[in-house]
MARTOR-320180 format. One record per residue: x negated, y, z negated of N, C-alpha, C in turn. Coordinates in steps of 0.2 Angstrom, whole numbers, plus 5000, padded with zeros to 4 digits. Each point is the difference from the previous one (the first is absolute). Last residue first. Example, Ala and Ser with C-alpha at 12.3 -4.5 7.8 and 13.67 -1.06 7.14 Angstrom:
BEGIN
493649894965499650064999500450054997/499849725000500450065000499650065000/
# end
This chain:
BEGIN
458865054561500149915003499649955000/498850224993500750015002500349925003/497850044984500250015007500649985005/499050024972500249955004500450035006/498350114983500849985000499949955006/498050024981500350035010500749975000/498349954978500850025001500150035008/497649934998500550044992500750045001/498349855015500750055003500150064994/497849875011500250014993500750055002/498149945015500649955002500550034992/497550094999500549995006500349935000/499450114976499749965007500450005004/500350214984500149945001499849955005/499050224987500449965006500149944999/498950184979499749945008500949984999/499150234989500449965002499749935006/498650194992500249944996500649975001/498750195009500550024996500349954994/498749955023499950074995500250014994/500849765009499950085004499550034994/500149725008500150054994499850075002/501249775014499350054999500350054992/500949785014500150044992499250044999/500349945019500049924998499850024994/500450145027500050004993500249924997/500050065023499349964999500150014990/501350165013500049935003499949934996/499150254998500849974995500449925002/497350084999500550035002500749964999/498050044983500149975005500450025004/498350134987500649994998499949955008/497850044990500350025005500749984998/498349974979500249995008500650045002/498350124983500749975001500049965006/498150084988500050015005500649985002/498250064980500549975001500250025005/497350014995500650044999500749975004/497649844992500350075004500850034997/498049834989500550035001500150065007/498549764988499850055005500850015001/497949834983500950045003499850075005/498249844994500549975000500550065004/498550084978500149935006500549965002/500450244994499649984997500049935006/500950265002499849955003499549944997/501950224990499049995003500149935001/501950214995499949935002499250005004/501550194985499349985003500049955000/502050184990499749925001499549995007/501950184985499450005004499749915000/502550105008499250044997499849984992/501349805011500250095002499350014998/500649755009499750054995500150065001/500449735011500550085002499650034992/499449775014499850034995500350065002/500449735008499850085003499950034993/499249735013500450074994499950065001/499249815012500450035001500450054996/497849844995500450045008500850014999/498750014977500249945004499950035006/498650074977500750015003500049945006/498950074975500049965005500649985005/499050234983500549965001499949935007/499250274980499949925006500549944999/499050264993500849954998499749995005/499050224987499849945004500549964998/500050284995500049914997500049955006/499450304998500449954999499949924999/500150315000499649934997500449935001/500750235007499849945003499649965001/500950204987500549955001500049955005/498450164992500149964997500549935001/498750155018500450014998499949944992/498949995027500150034994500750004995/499349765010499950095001500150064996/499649754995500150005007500050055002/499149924977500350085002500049995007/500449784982499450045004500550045003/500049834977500250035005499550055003/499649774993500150044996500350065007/500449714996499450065001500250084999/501449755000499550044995499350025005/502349985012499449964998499950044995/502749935009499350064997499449965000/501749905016499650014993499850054997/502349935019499250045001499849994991/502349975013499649924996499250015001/502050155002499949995007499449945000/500950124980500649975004499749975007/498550134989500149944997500649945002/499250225008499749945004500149954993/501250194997500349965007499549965004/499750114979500849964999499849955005/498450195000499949934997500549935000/499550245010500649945005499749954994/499650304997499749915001500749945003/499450275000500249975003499949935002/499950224981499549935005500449965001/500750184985500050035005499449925005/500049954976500350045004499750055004/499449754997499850054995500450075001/499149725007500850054999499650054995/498349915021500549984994500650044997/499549985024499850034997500049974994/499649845018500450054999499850034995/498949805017499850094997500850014998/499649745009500250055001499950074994/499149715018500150084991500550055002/499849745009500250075001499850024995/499349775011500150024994500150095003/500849795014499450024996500150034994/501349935028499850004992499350004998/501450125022499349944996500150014994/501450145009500049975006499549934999/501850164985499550005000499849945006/501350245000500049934999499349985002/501350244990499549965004500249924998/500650274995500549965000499549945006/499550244983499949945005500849974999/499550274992500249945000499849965004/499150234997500749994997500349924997/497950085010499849974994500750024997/499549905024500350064996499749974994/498349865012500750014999500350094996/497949795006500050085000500850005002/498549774989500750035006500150074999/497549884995500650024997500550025005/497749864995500450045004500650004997/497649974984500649975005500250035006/498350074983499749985008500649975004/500450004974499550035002499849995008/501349924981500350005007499550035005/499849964975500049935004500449995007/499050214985499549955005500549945003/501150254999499849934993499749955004/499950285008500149925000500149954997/500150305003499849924997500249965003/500550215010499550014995499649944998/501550045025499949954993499450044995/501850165016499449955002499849984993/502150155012499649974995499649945001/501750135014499150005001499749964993/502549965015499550024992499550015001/501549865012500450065002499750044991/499349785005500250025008500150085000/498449894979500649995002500250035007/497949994988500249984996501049965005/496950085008501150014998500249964997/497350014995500749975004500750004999/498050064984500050055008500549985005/499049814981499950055000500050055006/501149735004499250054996500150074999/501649785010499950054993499150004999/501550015024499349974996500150034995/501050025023500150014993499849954998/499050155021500349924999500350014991/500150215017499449954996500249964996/500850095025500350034992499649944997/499350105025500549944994499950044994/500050215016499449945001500649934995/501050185017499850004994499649924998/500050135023500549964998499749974994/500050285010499749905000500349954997/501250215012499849984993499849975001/500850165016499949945000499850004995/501850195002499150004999500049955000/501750085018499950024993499549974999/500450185021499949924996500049984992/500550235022499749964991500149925002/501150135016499350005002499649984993/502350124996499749985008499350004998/501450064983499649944998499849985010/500650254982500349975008499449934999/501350104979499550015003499949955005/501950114987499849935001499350025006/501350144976499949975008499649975000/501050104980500349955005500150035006/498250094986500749994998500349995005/497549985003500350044999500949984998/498149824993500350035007500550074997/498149874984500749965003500350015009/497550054986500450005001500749985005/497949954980500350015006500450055001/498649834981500450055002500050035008/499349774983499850025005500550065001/498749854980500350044999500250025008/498849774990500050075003500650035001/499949764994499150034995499950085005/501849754998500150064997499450054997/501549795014499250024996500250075000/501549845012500250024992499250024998/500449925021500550045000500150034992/497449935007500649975000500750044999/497550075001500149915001500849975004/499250254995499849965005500049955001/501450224990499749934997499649975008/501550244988500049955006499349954998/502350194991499449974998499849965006/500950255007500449934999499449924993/501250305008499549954998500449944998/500550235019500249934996499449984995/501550235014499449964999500049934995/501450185017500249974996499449955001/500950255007499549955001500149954993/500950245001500249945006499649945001/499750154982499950035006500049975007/499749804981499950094999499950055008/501249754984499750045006500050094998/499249714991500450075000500050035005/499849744991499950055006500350064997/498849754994500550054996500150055007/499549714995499850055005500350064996/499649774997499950044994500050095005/498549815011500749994993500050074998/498849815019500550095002500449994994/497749845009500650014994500150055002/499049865017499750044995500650024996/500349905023499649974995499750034993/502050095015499350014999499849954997/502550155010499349924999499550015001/502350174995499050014999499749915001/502250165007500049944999499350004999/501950215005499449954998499949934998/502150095005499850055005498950005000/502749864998499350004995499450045006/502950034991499649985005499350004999/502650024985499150015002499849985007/502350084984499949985007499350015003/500950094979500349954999499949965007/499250224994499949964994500549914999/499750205019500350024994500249954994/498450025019500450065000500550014993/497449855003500850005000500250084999/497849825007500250074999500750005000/497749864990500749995007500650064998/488650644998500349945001500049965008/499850214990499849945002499949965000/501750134992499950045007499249975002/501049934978500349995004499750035008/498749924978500250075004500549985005/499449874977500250005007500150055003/499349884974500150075004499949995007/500349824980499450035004500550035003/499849844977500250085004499750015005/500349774979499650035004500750055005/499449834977500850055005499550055004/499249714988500150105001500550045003/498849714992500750065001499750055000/498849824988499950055005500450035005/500549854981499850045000499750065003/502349845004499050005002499950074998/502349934997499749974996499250015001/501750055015499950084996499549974994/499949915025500249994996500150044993/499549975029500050014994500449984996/498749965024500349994997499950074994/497849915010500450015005500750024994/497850024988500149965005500950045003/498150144988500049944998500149955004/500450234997499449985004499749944999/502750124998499749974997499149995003/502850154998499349985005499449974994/502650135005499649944994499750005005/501050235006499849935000499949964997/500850275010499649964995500349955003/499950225013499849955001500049954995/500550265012499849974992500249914999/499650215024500549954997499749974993/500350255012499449954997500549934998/500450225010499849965006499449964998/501950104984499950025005499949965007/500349874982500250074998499550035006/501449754993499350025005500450104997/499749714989500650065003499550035004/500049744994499650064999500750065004/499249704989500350055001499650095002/499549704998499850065003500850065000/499349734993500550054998499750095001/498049825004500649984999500550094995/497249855008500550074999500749995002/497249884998500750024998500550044999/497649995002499849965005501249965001/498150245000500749984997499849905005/498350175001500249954998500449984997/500050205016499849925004499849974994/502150164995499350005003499749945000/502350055010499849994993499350005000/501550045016500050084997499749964993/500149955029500149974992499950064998/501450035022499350004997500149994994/501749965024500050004991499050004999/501149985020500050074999499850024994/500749785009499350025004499950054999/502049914993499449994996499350035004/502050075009499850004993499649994999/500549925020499650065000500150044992/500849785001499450015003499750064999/502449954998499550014994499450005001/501350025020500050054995499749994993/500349815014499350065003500250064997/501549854992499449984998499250055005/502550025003499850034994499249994996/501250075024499849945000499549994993/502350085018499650024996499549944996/501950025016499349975002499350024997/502350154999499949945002499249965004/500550194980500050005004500149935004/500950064975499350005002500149985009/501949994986499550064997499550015003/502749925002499150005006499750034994/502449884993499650065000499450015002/502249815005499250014996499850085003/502349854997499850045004499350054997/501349745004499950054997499550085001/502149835011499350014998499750044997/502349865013499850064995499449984997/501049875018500550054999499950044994/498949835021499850044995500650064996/499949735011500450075002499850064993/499649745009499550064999500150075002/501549825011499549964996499450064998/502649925011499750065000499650004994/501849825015499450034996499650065001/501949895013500250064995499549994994/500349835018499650055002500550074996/500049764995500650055001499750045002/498549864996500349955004500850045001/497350044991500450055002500749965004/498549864985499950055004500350045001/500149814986499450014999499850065004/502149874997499449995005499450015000/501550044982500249925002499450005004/500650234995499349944997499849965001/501750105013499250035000499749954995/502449994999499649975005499550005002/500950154986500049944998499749955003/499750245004500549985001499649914993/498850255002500249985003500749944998/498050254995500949985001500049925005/498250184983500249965003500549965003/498350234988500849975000499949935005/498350144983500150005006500749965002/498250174985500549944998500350015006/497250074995500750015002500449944998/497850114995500650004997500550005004/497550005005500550055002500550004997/498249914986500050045007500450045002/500249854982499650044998499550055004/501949845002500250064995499250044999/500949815018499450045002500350084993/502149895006499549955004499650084998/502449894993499750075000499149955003/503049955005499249974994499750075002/502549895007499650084998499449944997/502249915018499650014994499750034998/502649935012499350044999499549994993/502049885018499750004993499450055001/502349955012499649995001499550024994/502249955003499849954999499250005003/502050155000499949985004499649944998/500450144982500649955004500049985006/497749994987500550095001500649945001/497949934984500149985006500850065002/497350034982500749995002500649955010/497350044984500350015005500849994998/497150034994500650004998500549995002/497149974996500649995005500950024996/497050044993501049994998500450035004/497350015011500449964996500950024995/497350045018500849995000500249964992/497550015014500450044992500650055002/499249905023499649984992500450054996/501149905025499450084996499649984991/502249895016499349975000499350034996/503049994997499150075002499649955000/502049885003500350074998499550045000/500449745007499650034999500250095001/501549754995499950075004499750044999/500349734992500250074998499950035007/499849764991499550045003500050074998/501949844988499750015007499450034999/500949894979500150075004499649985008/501249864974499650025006500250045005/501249994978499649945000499450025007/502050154998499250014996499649954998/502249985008500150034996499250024997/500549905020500349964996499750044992/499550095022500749985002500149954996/498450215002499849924999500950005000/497950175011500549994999500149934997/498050214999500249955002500649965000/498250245006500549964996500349965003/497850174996500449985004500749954995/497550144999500350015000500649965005/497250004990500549995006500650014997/497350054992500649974999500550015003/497550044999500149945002500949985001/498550184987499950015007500549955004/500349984976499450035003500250025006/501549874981499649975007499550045001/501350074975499950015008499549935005/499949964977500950045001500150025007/498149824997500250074995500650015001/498849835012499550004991500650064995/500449855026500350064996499549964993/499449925025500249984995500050074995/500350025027499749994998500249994991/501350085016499449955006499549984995/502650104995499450004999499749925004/502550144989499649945002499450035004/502650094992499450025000499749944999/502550015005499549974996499550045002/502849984999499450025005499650004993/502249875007499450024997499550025002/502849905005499350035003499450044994/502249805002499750054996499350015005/502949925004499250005002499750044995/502250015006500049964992499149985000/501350145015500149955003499849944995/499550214996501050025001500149925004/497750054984500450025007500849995000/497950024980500649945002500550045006/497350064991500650005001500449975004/497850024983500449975004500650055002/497950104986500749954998500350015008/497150004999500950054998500749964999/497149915001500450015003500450034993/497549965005500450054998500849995004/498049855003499950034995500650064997/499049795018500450045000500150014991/498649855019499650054993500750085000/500549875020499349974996499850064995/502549915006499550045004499449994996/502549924995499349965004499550035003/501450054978500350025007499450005002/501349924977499350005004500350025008/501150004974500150025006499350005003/501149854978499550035006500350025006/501549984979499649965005499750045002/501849994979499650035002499649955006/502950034991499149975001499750025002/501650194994500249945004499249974998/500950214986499649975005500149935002/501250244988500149925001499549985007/500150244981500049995010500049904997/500950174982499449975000500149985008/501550104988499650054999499349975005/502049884989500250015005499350075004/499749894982499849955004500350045003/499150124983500649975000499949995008/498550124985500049925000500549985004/499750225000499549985008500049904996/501450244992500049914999499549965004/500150265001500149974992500249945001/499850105021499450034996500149974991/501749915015499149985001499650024998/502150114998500049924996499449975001/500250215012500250024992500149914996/500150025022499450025000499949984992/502349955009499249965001499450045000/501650154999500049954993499749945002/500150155016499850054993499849944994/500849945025499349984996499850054994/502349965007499349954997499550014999/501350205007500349964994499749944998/499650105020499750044994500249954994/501149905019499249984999499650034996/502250055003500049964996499349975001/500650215008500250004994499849954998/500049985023499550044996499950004994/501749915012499749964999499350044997/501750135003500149974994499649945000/499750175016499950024993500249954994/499249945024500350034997499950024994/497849955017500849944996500650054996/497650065012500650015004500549964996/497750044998500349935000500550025005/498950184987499849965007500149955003/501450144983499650035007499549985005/501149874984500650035002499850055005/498649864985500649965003500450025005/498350144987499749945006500649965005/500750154980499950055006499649955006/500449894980500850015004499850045005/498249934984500649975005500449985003/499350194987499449985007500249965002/501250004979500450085007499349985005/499749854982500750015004500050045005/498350034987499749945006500850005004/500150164981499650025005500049955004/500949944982500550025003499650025006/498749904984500449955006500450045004/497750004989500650075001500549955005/497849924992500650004995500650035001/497450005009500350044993500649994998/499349885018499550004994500150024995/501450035020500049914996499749994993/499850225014500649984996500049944996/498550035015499950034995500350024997/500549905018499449944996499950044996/501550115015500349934995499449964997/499250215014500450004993500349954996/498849945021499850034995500250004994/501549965020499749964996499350014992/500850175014500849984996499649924996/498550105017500150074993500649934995/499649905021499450014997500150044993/501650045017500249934993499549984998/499650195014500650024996500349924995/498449995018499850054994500449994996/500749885017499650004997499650024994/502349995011499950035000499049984997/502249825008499750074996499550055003/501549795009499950055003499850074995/500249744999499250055003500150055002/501749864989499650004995499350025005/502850075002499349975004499449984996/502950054998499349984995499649975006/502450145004499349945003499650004995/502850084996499249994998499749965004/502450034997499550045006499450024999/501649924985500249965002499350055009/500150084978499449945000500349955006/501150235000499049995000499749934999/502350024996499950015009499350025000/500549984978500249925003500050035007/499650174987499249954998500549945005/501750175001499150035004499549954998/502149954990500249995006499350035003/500050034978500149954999499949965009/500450234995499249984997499949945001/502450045003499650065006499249995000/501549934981500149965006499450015006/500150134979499849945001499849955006/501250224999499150004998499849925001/502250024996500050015007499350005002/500549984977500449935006499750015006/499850214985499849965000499849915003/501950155001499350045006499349964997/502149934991500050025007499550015001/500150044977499949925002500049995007/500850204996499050004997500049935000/502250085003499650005008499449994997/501149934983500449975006499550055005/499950104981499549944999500449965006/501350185000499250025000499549965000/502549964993499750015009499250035002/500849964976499949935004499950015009/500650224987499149974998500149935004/501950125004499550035002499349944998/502149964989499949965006499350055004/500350064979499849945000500049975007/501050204998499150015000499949934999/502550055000499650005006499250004998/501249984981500049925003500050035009/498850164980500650005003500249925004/498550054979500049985006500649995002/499150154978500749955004499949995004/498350114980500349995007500449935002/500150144976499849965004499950005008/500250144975500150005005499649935004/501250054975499449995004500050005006/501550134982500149925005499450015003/500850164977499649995007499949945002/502150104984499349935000499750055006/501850164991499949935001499349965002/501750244990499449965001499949935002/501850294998499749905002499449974998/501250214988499549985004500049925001/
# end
């Protein structure tokens, strides 16, 4: 019996399979090479037959793309901003795919370095010396960033006024136009009168490759709202006219598009008229006070409560003669919005007489109201009055009505500290006490929010604050900062309430001085002295400016003042 070893079996690459496999990776490198090339040769024949247009987008459509990139930027998502854009770069721009590529490519990563290095200078916008930009029209208040023309000129459009600016808006008053300067913004021509029309304002404009310049502003947002277009030449400015006869001035090219609610020629105030002329009191004849009237309705009864006092005018929860009073209404003897975001005012209640606090329900189509109301003044408060509103939105025919002449309400009683005498402009409270050493004075009737007065004569001032005690509204600190005394005397109950026990402070004032106090503070007229309420001058016009101080505190530099102005071309 033979026996021999077992020889482990191998495999043996025959030396044809070797050459097999190297030809395999030979075509797979080939065909790979060739991919290449062929990919390589389709972005260079696209980037070499690219038009990049930079207006020929899509609006909408780069509106959305741009979106997304800001909301990218914020959250971080660089790769996402890259790939938006690239789709801007390439589907609206029209730039190829590789210069594509490389604008995604920076702004990922200049996004991505901004967002987390905002210290680093390259990060930071480089400003040139700063100068005054004045553009010679009278009382001009709102100008847009310039722009540098193709012929190196700057045109500026400005919003400016007929009259002196106190606020952020001109008013009725404000013009629309623009001016040109041919040394870098040191000085500007007259300009080119763009709306004559009142309340226009933020001019914007660019210039085309024709060279002729368009500009947009929006005119009347609280009206019609429109924004409007503009087209003229350069030469136009200069002249001030139509001098390329290719001006085109108040071109309305989108407006807003207001929801009718109410009829035209509708006429809100003689519909609240005939309201109120339908409304019957429901408070009994010795209420002498009534306030916060709420009521539901069951059947064809209406249910009616109220505070109500038979005391005096007003209320208060601290008078012990307070009540909650009920009255029962037989019905049968007796600004409107569609969809919560677009009003129109379809009543309007003027009355010398209070209208507070109105409630409405509706029952069986018909929409009923209670309102508090007062005969002195727009804030008294001494009857209940209920009614009815109008059947469920309709407009009842106003041919041949009128609305209701009102007498012309009697003066308003002299302010005099004495006992019963209004207290304040926008309050019914009236004086309880007096401390004798102001006694019979006059006093400056004011918000009892806050004054803001100067003084016109010198003499002696008092002033009423509360004392400190919680929840009272004392200004102690601030008449003492304001160089006011305490007097020794004893405190007294100006009105109701504890919190408006108060202290006497006097002060020898000057003319001219002003006085700024928040709630609460009582200025009395002692010998001598005599205050009104604060009255800002008139802003000057821009001409004539000689380091005016603004609104806001910044004061101007006096006219002739360069602060740094570059220096005008040769």
């Amino acid at each position: 019996m033979n026996s021999s070893k077992a020889v482990p079996q191998r495999d043996v690459m025959k030396p044809d399979s070797r050459v097999s496999a190297r030809r395999g990776w030979r075509v797979y490198a080939c065909v790979l090479g060739l991919l290449i090339t062929t990919l390589a040769g389709i972005i260079f024949g696209q980037h070499l037959l690219a038009r990049p247009d930079l207006s020929g987008f899509e609006p909408a459509e780069l509106g959305r793309l741009e979106s997304a990139m800001w909301r990218s930027y914020y959250e971080g998502r660089w790769f996402r901003l890259g790939a938006q854009t690239l789709e801007a770069a390439c589907g609206q721009y029209r730039f190829s795919w590789w210069d594509g590529a490389r604008i995604a490519t920076h702004a990922a990563l200049s996004g991505a370095h901004f967002r987390t290095r905002t210290d680093d200078p390259r990060c930071l916008p480089v400003f040139g010396a700063e100068f005054r930009l004045g553009f010679d029209a009278p009382y001009s208040f709102r100008m847009n960033k310039p722009m540098v023309l193709s012929t190196g000129e700057w045109v500026l459009p400005v919003t400016h006024a007929t009259e002196p600016i106190r606020g952020w808006f001109a008013g009725p008053k404000q013009l629309q136009g623009v001016g040109i300067s041919t040394d870098d913004g040191t000085t500007w021509n007259e300009g080119l009168l763009l709306d004559e029309r009142s309340n226009v304002s933020y001019p914007d404009g660019v210039q085309d490759k024709d060279g002729l310049i368009w500009i947009t502003y929006d005119r009347d947002r609280g009206g019609d709202g429109e924004i409007l277009l503009a087209k003229f030449r350069e030469e136009d400015v200069a002249a001030g006219k139509n001098a390329s006869s290719a001006v085109t001035l108040r071109q309305v090219i989108n407006k807003l598009d207001k929801l009718k609610l109410v009829p035209s020629g509708w006429d809100p105030v003689l519909a609240g008229d005939e309201v109120m002329g339908r409304l019957v009191g429901v408070s009994a004849p010795q209420v002498k006070g009534a306030h916060d009237a709420e009521f539901v309705i069951v059947g064809d009864r209406a249910f009616i409560v109220a505070v109500a006092n038979d005391v005096q005018a007003s209320e208060n929860p601290a008078w012990p003669f307070i009540y909650v009073s009920m009255a029962i209404v037989n019905l049968k003897t007796l600004s409107v919005s569609r969809d919560g975001k677009v009003w129109e005012r379809k009543y309007r209640f003027e009355t010398p007489k209070s209208f507070q606090y109105p409630t409405f329900h509706e029952h069986e189509g018909v929409i009923w109201l209670v309102v508090t109301q007062g005969d002195k003044d727009s804030s008294r408060k001494e009857r209940i009055m209920f009614g009815k509103l109008e059947d469920v939105g309709q407009f009842e025919p106003q041919a041949g009505k009128a609305r209701i002449v009102w007498p012309a309400p009697p003066p308003e009683e002299p302010a005099v500290m004495k006992a019963g005498v209004k207290l304040f402009a926008d309050r019914e409270y009236v004086i309880e006490e007096v401390p004798d050493a102001v006694r019979e004075l006059p006093f400056l009737r004011t918000s009892i929010e806050k004054l803001n007065v100067e003084v016109t004569k010198p003499g002696t001032l008092y002033a009423l604050t509360p004392s400190i005690r919680p929840k009272a509204a004392s200004q102690e600190e601030a008449l003492k900062k304001a160089g006011f005394t305490k007097m020794e005397v004893l405190e007294t109950q100006l009105f109701a309430g504890e919190i408006n026990r108060v202290c006497l402070w006097r002060k020898e004032v000057k003319a001219g001085e002003q006085l700024q106090l928040k709630k609460m503070v009582l200025l009395i007229m002692g010998t001598g002295s005599e205050v009104k309420l604060y009255t800002p001058a008139p802003a000057q016009a821009w001409n004539t400016n000689d380091g005016e101080k603004l609104y806001n505190g910044i004061v101007l530099p006096k006219a002739g003042e360069t602060r740094g102005h570059p220096k005008a071309p040769g």
